[in-house]
N, C-alpha and C positions, 0 to 999 in steps of 0.2 A: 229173143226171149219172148213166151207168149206167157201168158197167164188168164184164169175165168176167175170171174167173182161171181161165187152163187150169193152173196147176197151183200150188198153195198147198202146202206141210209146214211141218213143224214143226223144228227142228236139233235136239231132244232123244233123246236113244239108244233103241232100239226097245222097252228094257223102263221108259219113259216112258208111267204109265198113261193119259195124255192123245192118245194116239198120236201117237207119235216118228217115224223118218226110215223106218218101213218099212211109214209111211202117207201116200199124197197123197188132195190133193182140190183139187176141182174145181168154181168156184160162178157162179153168174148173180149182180150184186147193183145194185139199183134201188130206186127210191120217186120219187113225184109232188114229195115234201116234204123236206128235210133229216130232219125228226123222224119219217119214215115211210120206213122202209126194209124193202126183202124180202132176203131171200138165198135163194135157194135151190143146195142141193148135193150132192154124191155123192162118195164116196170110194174106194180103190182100196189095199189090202196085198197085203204081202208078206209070205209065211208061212217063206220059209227065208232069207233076204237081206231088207235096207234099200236103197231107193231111192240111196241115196249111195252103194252098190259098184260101180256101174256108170251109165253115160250111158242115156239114155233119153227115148224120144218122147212129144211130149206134142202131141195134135192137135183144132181146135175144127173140128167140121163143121157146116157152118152152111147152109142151105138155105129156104127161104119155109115150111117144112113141118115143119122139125126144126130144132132144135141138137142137135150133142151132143158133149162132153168125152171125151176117153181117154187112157191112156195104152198106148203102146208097139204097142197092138192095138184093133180094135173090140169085139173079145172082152172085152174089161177096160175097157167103159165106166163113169164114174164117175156121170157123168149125161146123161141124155136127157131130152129137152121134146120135148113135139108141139107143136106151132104152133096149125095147122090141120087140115082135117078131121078125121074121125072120131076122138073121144077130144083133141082137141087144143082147147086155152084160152089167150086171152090171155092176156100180163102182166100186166094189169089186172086181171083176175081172177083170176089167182094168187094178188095179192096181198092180197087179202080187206081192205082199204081201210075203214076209218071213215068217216061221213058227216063228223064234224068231227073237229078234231086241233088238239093243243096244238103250232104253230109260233113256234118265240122264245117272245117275252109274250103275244101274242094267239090267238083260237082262230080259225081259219079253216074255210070248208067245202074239202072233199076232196074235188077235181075230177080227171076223165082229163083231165089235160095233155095227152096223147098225142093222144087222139084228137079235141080241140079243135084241132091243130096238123095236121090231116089223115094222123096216124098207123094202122097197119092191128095186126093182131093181135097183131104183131113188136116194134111200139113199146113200149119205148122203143131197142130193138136194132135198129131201123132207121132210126138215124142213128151221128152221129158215137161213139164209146165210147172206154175206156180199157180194153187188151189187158195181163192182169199175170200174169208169173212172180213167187210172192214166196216164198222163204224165211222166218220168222219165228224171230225170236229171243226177243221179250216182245211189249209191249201191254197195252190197259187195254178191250179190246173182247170179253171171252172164250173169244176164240181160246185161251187158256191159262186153262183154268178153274181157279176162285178154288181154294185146298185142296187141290190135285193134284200132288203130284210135289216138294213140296215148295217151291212158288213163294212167293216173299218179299215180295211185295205181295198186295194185294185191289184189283181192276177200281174201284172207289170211292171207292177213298184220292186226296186231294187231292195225297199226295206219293210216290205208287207209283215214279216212278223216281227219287228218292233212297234209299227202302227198297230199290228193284232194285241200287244203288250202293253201298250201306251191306252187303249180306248179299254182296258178292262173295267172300270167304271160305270161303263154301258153297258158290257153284254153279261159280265156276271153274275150278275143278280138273275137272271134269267133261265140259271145253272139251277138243278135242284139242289135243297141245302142238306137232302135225307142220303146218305152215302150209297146205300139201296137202291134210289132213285138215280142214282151217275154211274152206275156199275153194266159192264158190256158183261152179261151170263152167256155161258157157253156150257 
């Protein structure tokens, strides 16, 4: 499964050292394997305003020879891949791939899926994908690094969202109280 996120933030306030709402980003994110994954990305601030003061474009240009993520402008791209030609590399080798890999219980070798299925440079983005706008509020994937900002779990904890449920005392006040103000517009 591949998927792109043209535009990923975070909802915590801009003086959130993890970067808050007057940061987006922008990722490719793939692997052959569940337990082999790449991401790759690029991000995009704002030095006098947060992303949340205003509406704003968020566009994936997509071609045999490029992607590339932005927002609002091509000027403020977050990220661009070559493809192909000059300077341009597969997926596959992007992703700097192990010969073997711990899959579930057993070790398998680490094969191009892709290009066994007659995929070209593009694959695994030339076929079907999942297109995501996401807002983030937690998680246990490090989008929200561990020690930062005062976050109330650890990415490892078996019980991260009850510690997230248990410490609401801390972080909710911190929530706008204007329903306006917590609303993801699309």
């Amino acid at each position: 499964m591949s998927f792109r996120q043209i535009m990923e933030a975070r909802g915590n306030p801009a003086s959130y050292a993890g970067q808050g709402v007057n940061y987006v980003r922008g990722s490719l994110n793939y692997g052959p394997l569940a337990a082999l994954y790449t991401t790759i990305f690029g991000w995009w601030s704002l030095k006098q305003s947060t992303f949340a003061d205003d509406f704003h474009t968020y566009t994936l240009e997509w071609t045999e020879d490029f992607m590339r993520i932005y927002v609002d402008t091509r000027l403020d791209a977050m990220l661009t891949i070559k493809i192909q030609g000059k300077g341009g590399k597969s997926f596959w080798n992007r992703g700097h791939y192990p010969q073997t890999a711990q899959n579930g219980s057993s070790q398998v070798v680490v094969e191009n899926v892709w290009e066994q299925n007659g995929g070209g440079p593009a694959a695994p983005f030339d076929q079907p994908f999942y297109l995501i706008l996401d807002l983030a509020v937690g998680g246990t994937s490090g989008w929200f690094p561990d020690g930062v900002g005062g976050k109330p779990w650890y990415d490892g904890s078996n019980s991260a969202m009850r510690e997230f449920a248990e410490a609401q005392s801390t972080w909710y006040s911190s929530w706008p109280s204007s329903t306006d103000d917590r609303s993801f517009r699309m």
